[in-house]
GULO-80384 format. One line per 5 residues: their letters; for each residue z, x, y of C-alpha. Coordinates in pm, whole numbers, plus 50000, padded with zeros to 5 digits. Layout:
! residues N
a> Z X Y  ...
***
This chain:
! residues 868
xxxxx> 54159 52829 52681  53892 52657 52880  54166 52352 52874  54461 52525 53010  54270 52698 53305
xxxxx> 54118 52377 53425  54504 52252 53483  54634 52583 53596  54354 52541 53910  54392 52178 53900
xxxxx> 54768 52228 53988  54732 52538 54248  54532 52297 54445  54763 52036 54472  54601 51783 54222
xxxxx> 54840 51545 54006  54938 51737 53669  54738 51619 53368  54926 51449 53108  55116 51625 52885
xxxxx> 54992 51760 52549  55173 51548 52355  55054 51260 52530  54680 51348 52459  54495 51162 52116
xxxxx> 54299 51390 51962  54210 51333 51665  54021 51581 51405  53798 51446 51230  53528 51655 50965
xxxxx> 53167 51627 51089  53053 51608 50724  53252 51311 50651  53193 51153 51002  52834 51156 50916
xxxxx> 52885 50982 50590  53031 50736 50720  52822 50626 50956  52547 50636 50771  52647 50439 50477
xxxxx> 52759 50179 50766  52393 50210 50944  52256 50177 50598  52479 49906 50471  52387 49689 50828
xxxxx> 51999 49754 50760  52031 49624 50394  52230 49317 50478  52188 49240 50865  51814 49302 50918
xxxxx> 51562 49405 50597  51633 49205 50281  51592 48814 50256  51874 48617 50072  51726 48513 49732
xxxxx> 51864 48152 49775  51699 48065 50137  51425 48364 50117  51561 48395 50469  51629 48733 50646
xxxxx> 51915 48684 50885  51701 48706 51179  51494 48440 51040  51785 48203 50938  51874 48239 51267
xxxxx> 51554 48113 51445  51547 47823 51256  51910 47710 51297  51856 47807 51683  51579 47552 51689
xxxxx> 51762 47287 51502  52040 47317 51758  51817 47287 52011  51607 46953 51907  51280 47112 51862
xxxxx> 51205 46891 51565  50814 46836 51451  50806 46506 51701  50911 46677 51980  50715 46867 52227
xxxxx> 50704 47239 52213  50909 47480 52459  50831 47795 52573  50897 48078 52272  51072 48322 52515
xxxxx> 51359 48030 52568  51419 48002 52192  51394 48392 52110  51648 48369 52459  51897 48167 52284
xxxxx> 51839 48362 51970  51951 48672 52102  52242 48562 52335  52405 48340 52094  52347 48466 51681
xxxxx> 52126 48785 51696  52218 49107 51915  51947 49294 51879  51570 49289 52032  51351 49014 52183
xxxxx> 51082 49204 52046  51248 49175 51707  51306 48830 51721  50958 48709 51872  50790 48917 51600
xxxxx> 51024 48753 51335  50901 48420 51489  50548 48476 51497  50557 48566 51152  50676 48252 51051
xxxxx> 50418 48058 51267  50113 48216 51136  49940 48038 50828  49805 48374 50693  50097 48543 50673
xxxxx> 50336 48278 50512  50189 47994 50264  50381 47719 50379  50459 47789 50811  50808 47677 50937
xxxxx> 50733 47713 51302  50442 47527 51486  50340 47770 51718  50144 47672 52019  49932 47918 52211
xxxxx> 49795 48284 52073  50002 48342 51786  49813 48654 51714  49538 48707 51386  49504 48963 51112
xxxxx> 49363 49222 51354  49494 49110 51691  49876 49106 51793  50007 48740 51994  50022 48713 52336
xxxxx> 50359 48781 52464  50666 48500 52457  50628 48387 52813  50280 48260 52748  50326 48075 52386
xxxxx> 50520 47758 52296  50628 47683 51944  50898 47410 51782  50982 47359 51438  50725 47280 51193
xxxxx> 50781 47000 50897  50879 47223 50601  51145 47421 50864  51331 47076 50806  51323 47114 50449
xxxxx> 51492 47398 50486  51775 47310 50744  51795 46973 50660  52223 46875 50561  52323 47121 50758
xxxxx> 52562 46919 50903  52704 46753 50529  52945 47082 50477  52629 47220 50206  52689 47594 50330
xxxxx> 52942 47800 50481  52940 47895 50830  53049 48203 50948  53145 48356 51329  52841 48503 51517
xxxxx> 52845 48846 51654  53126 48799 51884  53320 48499 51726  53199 48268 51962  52956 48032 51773
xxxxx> 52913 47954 51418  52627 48033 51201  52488 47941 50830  52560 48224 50616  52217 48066 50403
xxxxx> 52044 47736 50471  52028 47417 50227  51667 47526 50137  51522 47191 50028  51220 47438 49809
xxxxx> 51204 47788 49697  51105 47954 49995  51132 48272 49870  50844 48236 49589  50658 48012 49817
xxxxx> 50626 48201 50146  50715 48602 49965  50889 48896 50182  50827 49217 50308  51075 49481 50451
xxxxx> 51213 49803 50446  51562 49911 50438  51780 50243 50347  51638 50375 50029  51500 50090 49899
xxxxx> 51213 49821 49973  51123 49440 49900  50754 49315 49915  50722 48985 49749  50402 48769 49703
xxxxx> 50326 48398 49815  50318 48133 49543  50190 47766 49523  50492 47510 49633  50408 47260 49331
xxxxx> 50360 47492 49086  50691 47679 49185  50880 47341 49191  50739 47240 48861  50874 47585 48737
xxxxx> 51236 47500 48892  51231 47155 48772  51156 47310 48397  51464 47511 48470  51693 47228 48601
xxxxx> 51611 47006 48300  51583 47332 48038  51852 47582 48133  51720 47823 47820  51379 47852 47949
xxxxx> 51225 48166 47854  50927 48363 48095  50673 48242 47874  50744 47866 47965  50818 47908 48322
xxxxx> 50463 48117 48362  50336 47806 48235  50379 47628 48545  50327 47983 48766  50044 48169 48679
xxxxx> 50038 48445 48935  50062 48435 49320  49892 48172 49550  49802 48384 49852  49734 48200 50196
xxxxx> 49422 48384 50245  49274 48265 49875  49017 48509 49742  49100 48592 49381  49364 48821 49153
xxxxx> 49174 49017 48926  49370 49159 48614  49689 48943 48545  49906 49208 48362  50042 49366 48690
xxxxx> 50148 48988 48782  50317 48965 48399  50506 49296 48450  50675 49170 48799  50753 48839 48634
xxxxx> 50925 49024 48386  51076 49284 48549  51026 49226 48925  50832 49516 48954  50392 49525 48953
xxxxx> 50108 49571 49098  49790 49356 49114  49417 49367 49240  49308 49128 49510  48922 49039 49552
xxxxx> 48734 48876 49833  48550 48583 49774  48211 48634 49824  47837 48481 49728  47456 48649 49683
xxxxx> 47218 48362 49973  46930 48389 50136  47051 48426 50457  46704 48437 50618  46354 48352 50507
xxxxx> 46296 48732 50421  46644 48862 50352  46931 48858 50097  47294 48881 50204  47622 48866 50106
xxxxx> 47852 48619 50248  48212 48664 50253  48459 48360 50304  48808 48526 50215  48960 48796 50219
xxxxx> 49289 48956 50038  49597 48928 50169  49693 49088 50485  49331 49157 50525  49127 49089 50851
xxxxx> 48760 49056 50898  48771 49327 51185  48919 49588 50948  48629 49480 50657  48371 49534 50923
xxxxx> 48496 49893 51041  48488 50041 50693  48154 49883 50570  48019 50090 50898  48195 50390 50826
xxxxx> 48083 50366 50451  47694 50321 50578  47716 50652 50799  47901 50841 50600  47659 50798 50287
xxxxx> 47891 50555 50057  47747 50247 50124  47345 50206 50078  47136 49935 50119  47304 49774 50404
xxxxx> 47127 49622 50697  47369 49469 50937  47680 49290 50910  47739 48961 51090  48124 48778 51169
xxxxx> 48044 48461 51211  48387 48362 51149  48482 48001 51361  48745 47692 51359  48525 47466 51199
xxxxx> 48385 47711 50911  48635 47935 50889  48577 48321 50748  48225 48405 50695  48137 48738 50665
xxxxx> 47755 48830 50621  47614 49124 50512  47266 49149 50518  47072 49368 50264  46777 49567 50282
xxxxx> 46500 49489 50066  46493 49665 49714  46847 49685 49663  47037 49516 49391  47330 49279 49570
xxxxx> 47497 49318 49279  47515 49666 49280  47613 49656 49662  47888 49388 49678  48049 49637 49340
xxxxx> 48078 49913 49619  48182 49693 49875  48508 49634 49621  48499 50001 49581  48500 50162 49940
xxxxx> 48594 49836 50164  48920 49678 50211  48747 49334 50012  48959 49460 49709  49312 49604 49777
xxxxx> 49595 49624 49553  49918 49452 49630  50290 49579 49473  50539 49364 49366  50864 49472 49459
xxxxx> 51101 49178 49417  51431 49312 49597  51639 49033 49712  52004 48973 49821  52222 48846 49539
xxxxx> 52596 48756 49591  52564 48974 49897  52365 49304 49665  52021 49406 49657  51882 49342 49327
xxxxx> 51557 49326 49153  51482 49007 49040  51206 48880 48711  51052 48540 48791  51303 48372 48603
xxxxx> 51576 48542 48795  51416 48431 49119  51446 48027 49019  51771 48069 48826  51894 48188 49188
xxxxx> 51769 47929 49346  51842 47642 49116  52207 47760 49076  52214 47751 49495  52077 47417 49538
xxxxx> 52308 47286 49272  52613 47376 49495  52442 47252 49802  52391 46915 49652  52708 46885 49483
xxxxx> 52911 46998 49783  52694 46684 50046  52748 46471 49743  53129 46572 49788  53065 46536 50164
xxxxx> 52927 46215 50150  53171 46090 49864  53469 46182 50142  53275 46000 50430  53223 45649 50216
xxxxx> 53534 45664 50070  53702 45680 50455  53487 45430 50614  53528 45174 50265  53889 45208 50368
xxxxx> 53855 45128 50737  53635 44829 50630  53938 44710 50399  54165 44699 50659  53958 44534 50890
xxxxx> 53842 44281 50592  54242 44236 50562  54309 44173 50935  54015 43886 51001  54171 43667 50683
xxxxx> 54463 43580 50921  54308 43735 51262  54578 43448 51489  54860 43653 51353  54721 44012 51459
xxxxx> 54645 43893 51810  54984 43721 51820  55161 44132 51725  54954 44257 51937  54999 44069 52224
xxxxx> 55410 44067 52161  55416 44422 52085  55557 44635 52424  55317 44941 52332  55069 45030 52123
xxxxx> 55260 45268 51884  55516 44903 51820  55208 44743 51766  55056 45020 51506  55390 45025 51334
xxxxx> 55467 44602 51349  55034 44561 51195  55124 44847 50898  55458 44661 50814  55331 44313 50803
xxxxx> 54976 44400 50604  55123 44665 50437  54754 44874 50660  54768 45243 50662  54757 45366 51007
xxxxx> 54454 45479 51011  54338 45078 50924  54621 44983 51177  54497 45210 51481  54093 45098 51384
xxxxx> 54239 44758 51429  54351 44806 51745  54044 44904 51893  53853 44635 51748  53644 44492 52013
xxxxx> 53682 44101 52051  53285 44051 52003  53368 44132 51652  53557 43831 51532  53284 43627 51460
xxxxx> 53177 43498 51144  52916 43709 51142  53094 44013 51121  53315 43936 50849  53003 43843 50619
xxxxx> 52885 44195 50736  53154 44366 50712  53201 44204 50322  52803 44335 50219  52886 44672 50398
xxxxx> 53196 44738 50194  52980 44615 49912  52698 44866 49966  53000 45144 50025  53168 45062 49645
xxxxx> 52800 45104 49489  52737 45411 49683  53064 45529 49599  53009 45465 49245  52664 45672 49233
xxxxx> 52847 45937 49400  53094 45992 49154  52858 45947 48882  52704 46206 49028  52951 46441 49025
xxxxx> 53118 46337 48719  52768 46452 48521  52571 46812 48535  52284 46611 48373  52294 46383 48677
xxxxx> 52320 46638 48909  52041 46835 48790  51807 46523 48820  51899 46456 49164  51799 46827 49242
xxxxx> 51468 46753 49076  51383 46458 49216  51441 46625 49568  51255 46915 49480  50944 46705 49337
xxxxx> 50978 46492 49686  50962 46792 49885  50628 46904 49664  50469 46575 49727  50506 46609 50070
xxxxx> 50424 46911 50179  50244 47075 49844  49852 47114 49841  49611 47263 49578  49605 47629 49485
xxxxx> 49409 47850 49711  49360 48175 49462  49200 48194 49166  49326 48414 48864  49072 48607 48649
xxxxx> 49160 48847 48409  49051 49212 48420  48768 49139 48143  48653 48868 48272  48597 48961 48636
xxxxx> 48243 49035 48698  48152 49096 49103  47962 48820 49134  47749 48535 48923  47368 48650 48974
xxxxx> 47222 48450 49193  46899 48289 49201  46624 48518 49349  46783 48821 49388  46644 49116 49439
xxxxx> 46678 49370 49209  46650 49748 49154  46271 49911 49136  46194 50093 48824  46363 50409 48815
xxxxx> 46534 50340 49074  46951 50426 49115  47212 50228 49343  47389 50503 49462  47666 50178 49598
xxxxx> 47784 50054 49307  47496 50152 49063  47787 50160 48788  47740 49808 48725  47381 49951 48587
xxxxx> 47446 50285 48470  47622 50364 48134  47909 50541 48114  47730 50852 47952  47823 51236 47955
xxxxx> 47681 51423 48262  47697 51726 48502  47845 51665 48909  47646 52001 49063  47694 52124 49374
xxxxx> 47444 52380 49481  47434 52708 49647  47259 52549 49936  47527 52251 49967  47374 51970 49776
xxxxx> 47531 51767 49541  47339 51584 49243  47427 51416 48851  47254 51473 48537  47151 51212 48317
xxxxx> 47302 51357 48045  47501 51676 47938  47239 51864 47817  47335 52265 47914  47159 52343 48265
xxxxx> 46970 52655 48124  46855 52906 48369  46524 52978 48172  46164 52836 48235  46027 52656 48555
xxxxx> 46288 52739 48859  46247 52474 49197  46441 52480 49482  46850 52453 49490  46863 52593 49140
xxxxx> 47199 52793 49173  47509 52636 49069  47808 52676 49295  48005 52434 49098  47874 52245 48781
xxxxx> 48197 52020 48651  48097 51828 48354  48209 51439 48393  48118 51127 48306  47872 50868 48506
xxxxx> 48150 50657 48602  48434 50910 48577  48545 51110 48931  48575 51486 49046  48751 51648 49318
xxxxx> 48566 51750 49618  48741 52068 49775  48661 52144 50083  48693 52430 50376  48987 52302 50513
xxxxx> 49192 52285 50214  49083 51920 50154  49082 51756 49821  48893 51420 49789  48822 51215 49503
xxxxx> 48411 51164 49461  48301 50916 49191  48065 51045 48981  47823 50759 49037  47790 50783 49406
xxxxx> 47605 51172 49366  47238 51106 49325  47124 51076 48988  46869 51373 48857  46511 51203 48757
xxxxx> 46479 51483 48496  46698 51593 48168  46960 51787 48254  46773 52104 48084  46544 52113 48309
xxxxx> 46653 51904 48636  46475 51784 48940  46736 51973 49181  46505 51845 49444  46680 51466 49408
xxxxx> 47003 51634 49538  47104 51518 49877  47311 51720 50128  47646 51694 50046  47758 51595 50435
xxxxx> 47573 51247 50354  47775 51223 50053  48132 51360 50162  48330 51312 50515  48348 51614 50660
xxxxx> 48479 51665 50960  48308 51893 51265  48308 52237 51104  48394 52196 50753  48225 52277 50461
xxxxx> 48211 52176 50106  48327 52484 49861  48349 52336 49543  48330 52074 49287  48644 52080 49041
xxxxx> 48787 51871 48776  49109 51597 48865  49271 51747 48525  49286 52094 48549  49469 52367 48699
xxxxx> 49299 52471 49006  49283 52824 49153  49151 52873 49510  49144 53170 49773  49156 53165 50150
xxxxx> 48979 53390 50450  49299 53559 50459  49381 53656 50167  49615 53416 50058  49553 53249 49641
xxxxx> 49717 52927 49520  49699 52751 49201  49736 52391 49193  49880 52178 48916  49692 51859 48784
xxxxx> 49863 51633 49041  49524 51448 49127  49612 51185 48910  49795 51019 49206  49600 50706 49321
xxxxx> 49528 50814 49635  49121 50898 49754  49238 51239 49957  49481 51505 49909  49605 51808 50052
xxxxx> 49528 52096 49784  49693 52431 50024  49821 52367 50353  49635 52665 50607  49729 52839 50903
xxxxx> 49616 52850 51203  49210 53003 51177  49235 53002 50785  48994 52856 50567  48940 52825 50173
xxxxx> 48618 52990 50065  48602 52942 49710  48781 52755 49379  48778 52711 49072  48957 52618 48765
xxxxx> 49220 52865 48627  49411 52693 48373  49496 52976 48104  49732 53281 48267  49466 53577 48141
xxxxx> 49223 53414 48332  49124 53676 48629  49139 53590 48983  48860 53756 49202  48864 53839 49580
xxxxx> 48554 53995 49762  48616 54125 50200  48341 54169 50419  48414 54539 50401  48335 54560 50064
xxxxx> 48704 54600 49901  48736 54423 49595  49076 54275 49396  49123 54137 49084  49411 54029 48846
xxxxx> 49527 53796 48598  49642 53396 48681  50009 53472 48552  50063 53655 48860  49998 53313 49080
xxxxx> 50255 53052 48951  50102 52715 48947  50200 52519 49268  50232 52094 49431  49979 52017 49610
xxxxx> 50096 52072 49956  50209 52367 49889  50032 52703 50113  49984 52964 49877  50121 53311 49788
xxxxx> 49971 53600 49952  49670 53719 49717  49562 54005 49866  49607 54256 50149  49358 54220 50424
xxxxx> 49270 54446 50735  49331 54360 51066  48912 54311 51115  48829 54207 50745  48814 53898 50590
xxxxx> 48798 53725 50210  48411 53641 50225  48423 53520 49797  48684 53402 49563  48619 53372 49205
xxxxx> 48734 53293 48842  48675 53498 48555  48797 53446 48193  48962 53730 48039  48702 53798 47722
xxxxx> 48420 53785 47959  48560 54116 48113  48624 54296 47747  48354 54115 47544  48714 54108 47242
xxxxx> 48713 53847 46985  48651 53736 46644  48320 53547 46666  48116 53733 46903  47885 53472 46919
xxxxx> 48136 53295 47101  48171 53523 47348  48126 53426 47735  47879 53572 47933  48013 53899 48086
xxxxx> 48183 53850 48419  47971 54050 48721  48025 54098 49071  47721 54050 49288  47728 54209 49661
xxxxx> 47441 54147 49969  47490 54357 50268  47324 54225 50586  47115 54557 50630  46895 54679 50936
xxxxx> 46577 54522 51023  46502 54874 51215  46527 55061 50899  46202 55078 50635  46259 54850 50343
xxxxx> 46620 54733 50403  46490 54468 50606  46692 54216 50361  46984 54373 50330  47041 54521 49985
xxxxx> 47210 54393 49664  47419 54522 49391  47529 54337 49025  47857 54492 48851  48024 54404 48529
xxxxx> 48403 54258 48694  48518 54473 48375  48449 54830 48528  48660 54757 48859  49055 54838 48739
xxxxx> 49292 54533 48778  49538 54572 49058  49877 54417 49181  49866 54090 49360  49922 54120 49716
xxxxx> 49732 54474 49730  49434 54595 49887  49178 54637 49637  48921 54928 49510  48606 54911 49684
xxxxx> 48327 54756 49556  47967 54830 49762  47917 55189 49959  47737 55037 50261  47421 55251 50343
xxxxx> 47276 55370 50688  47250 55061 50900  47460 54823 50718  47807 54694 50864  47971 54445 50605
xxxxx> 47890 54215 50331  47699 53870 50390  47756 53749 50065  47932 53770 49725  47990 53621 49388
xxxxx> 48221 53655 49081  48210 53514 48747  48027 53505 48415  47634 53570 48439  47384 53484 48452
xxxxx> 47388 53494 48863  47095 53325 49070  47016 53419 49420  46845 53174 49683  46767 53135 50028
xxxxx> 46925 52861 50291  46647 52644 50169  46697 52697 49782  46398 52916 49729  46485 53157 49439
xxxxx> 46524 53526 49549  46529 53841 49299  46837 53980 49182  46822 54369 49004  46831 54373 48640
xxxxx> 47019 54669 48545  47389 54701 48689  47512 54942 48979  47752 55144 48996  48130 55033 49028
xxxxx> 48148 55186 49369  47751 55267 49439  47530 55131 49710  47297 54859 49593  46955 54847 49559
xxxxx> 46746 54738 49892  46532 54380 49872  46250 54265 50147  46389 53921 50129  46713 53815 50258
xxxxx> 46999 53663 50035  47161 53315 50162  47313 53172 49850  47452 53277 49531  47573 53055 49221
xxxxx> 47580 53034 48870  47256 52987 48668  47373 52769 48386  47604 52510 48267  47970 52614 48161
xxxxx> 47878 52511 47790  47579 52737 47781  47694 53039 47943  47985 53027 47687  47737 52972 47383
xxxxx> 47485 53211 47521  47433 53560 47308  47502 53883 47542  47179 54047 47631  47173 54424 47643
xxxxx> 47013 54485 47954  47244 54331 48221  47158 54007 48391  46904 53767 48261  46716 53695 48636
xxx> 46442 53527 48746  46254 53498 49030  46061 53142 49020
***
């Protein structure tokens, strides 16, 4: 409609008519299918135009292209360099129609020594390092390097096809010669549509000795050709520790192995010990090492570190120190640099290459088989080449050979002949010459009719018939073939191969570091929270995280009983049993799961029976928090985890932590939200507990949350007032809430409920607040998503709850400094006021281990408490 009015007003004022409607081409076309389309074609141009390398050149096409550009252009190795923005100039206007920020990255890469193990292009100028970019085109120079002619060399002996450029005005290699494997020798990263390639560096002789055991045994298994390859050479060196990651991607193209600095325990000064650093793993830079050593030091991770030095130069090369301070085992501390530091990464084989123009995953053997089979047809179609070219100019010298036995009588045709096509015609009927010998004979030059040049011209065509016969030899034998490839290959790893840079050592045989002389070890007693689990045993223990926020480890797994001497921080908030060298999960206020080796808490000087709670540290030195955030709880990585939020809402998590990743997201919060308490919930009777300021109280079995992901935000858990908020969350087996079962000696503790109120300093005796304990079992079980019973009557003077707690007794109470407060023996009423106390209530946990309260008889008279 809008169409038709446009011309009706477009006519009234005299404009020309549009054209007619049949005249229009419109097409319809579905959205859906529109979209399909061009995406498969953006996806098939990323896959084959920009991300994978071809497996027979290990060249992506943005690569192949910088090197034939600089080929065309002269900038061989003797040659001086030119300005990098002219060569990423001709790049672009000629073969590639995309970037110069594309293709000047692409270059640089290929310049740098620790990105690629074998360069291509000499680059002159800032080239950029591992933590630094390169200075832009205009002000860096670069040319070919040696090995780029390796890799182009023949191009000009019909070895490869050539194919138009982007607008079918220049020619291009569709793959170069590749004189060495340069995809196992320099490796590949990039990312396409829906699928990825990142491929490691390798050792140029040892991956030509592999190829040349191919050439000459065509049956060789991966067992013979890892013979020859071991693992990856990386340009960087440092070491590959555990060699079956490196076994799987031979085999399959896919694995993942663990790269280690190099590093040494000196005497770096007459008084201190350090550890010195002189490589790093791959893709690694000293900057980055530096950063997270000083981030590990503040944020509690890394102990015993004094300073760290880069005294990194052109003559020395890397050389990292890190100085110790005295007493600590260097041992110890260069295990946790491994551990928390970038000095040990993991790298993941992903062997995607391009194959006959498709992406496919490719074994080690599949990688050289590629290769070989490519470099076969390269030298067989020069030696074709070359066969053509001899065979031509041996004819040419025939002819000419022919002419000089009775040279008078050419001159005399020539010179009678009216025009050169009589005198072509008169030469090929009286020497019976072809005319291609006939018209070379005619533009013979008459400084060639010497003697001379016929006794040339006989050891030339000499030289061409031998030549000739090696060619066809040549082609006339695979075996032949294949030993001309191997004798080029072994050339090329003469010239440009050097020693191996990483070393391999197996998983078992991979200690940090040899001791070294004079080091100084632990004091008596004494535990390296960095890396103490080269000294500790990997024994049963407790990770305890205390009312008052610190975190500690047994010694052993002893039950934490709540009886006999109390000390400070003796409530439990969370008490996960572990192993000394095994890991928790640290949730915290924001919703925040991190992983939190077992061996970093401090270790408790005591038995776990009775522990030394005073060798906790706060858990901010232990934990990175950020400004605001608290830790809630401790919880194990293989259990299902329940937690509750400020605003009601309860999530239980599935066992995902197994991912290897060091932080997770375990409930994703809104806005002003915050979790304030977890635990694990793994069987559906288990009863989830919610406590509001205003005293209101909810409970209900697990089977009402269904267990979640881990991003996932939660279900709503209960129904909160506009000015009220979730001040506790608990977990509460079933039995301990009925006391059923068969052995009753098995029973759990009872569940209780225990309440603090912030009372009214004004008022006589409430001057603390007061306190109530309730068996969970008396409060009825609700609906999820409802609003509760109430729980504490509030008395004259008192507003809201400070403080609650569910879950099985026995209950301690503390202050913000861990002193034990008093808790009432007997129980209150279900909805009763509690019981007034002269000292206030800042922390309440469980008194025991998990193993004891669930061994523990039932006492008659309520809560077992005590006072210190």
């Amino acid at each position: 409609m809008a169409a038709r009015s446009t011309r009706s007003r477009s006519a009234e004022a005299g404009a020309p008519a549009p054209l007619p409607v049949e005249q229009e081409n419109i097409v319809d076309v579905d959205v859906s299918q529109e979209m399909e389309a061009s995406f498969l074609e953006y996806a098939y141009s990323v896959i084959y135009s920009r991300a994978l390398p071809d497996a027979r050149d290990g060249l992506k096409p943005v690569q192949r292209r910088i090197l034939y550009m600089m080929s065309q252009m002269g900038l061989r190795p003797d040659r001086g360099h030119v300005k990098s923005a002219r060569v990423v100039g001709e790049v672009m206007g000629k073969l590639h129609p995309h970037g110069d920020a594309a293709i000047y990255d692409a270059m640089v890469r290929l310049a740098q020594p620790f990105s690629l193990r074998l360069p291509v292009v000499d680059g002159h100028g800032n080239f950029g390092s591992l933590d630094d970019g390169p200075a832009a085109p205009r002000y860096t120079e670069a040319r070919m390097a040696p090995a780029a002619l390796a890799l182009t060399a023949d191009l000009d002996e019909d070895t490869v096809d050539f194919v138009p450029n982007y607008d079918n005005q220049f020619q291009q290699p569709a793959v170069l010669p590749a004189a060495y494997p340069n995809l196992l020798v320099n490796g590949a990263a990039g990312i396409a549509v829906g699928m990825a390639t990142n491929m490691a560096p390798h050792n140029l002789r040892e991956v030509v000795a592999a190829a040349r055991h191919l050439l000459a045994e065509p049956e060789a298994d991966l067992e013979s050709l890892m013979a020859f390859v071991p693992g990856p050479d990386l340009p960087s060196g440092g070491r590959i520790v555990g060699l079956e990651g490196v076994r799987d991607a031979y085999a399959t193209g896919r694995g993942t192995f663990r790269m280690r600095a190099t590093a040494s325990i000196e005497q770096v000064s007459p008084r201190r010990t350090g550890i010195v650093v002189t490589e790093l793993p791959y893709g690694v830079g000293p900057e980055k090492v530096i950063e997270r050593i000083k981030d590990g030091v503040r944020s509690g991770r890394l102990a015993g570190i004094a300073d760290v030095l880069d005294l990194t130069d052109r003559r020395q090369g890397l050389r990292l120190v890190v100085e110790l301070k005295s007493g600590f085992n260097a041992q110890a501390v260069l295990a946790a640099l491994y551990k928390h530091t970038p000095m040990e990464e993991s790298f993941g084989i992903n062997n995607v290459a391009l194959v006959e123009g498709r992406p496919r995953t490719l074994g080690l053997r599949e990688l050289l088989q590629v290769y070989v089979d490519h470099r076969l047809d390269v030298v067989r179609r020069r030696t074709v080449h070359r066969l053509g070219r001899r065979r031509d100019r041996l004819h040419l010298v025939e002819g000419l050979l022919l002419a000089l036995v009775d040279i008078d009588e050419v001159i005399e045709i020539i010179r009678s002949s009216d025009d050169t096509p009589t005198a072509r015609t008169r030469l090929m009927q009286v020497f019976d010459l072809s005319a291609v010998q006939a018209e070379h004979i005619l533009e013979l030059r008459l400084r060639q009719l010497t003697r001379f040049s016929r006794i040339e011209l006989e050891a030339e065509r000499d030289e061409l018939q031998a030549a000739i016969a090696e060619l066809e030899a040549i082609l006339a034998s695979d075996a032949r073939l294949r030993e001309v490839v191997s004798a080029e290959l072994q050339e090329v790893a003469d010239r440009f191969g050097d020693g191996r840079r990483t070393e391999l050592v197996s998983a078992e045989a991979a200690p940090p570091v040899a001791a070294a002389p004079g080091a100084a070890a632990l004091p008596a007693g004494a535990d390296a929270t960095a890396g103490g689990e080269l000294m500790i045993p990997d024994t049963a223990c407790w990770a305890v995280l205390t009312a008052s926020g610190r975190l500690l480890r047994t010694v052993d797994r002893t039950p934490l009983a709540p009886q006999g001497r109390r000390r400070k921080h003796d409530a439990f908030t969370s008490v996960v049993p572990t192993t000394a060298r095994g890991e928790v999960g640290a949730l915290t206020s924001a919703g925040r799961l991190l992983r939190l080796p077992a061996v970093e808490l401090p270790a408790a000087s005591e038995p776990s029976a009775a522990p030394a709670l005073t060798d906790a540290r706060p858990a901010k030195e232990l934990v990175a928090l950020a400004k605001g955030e608290s830790l809630v709880a401790l919880v194990p990585l293989d259990a299902v985890l329940a937690l509750g939020t400020a605003q009601g809402v309860v999530k239980r998590v599935r066992p995902e932590w197994a991912l290897n990743r060091d932080e997770l997201v375990a409930i994703a919060l809104k806005d002003g939200d915050a979790v304030v308490g977890a635990a694990p919930a793994p069987q559906d009777d288990d009863h989830l507990v919610f406590v509001t300021r205003t005293g209101q109280l909810l409970h209900y079995p697990a089977a009402q949350v269904r267990p979640q992901g881990p991003a996932g935000g939660g279900v709503a858990g209960m129904r909160i007032a506009a000015e009220d908020a979730v001040i506790a969350f608990g977990v509460a087996p079933a039995a301990s809430l009925t006391g059923e079962g068969e052995d009753p000696a098995a029973h759990p503790r009872p569940a209780v409920v225990v309440t603090v109120t912030d009372g009214d300093e004004d008022l006589l005796g409430a001057g603390g607040g007061s306190v109530k304990v309730t068996p969970l079992g008396e409060y009825p079980v609700k609906g999820r998503g409802t609003g509760g019973v109430r729980a504490h009557r509030l008395l004259k003077g008192e507003t809201t709850l400070t403080l609650a707690w569910a879950g099985a007794s026995p209950v301690l109470a503390a202050s913000r400094a861990g002193v034990a407060r008093t808790l009432p023996v007997e129980y209150g009423r279900r909805d009763g006021s509690g019981v007034p106390v002269d000292q206030r209530i800042e922390a309440l946990g469980a008194g025991s281990s998990p193993e004891l309260v669930a061994a523990a008889p039932v006492p008659d008279d309520g809560v077992e408490v005590s006072a210190g």
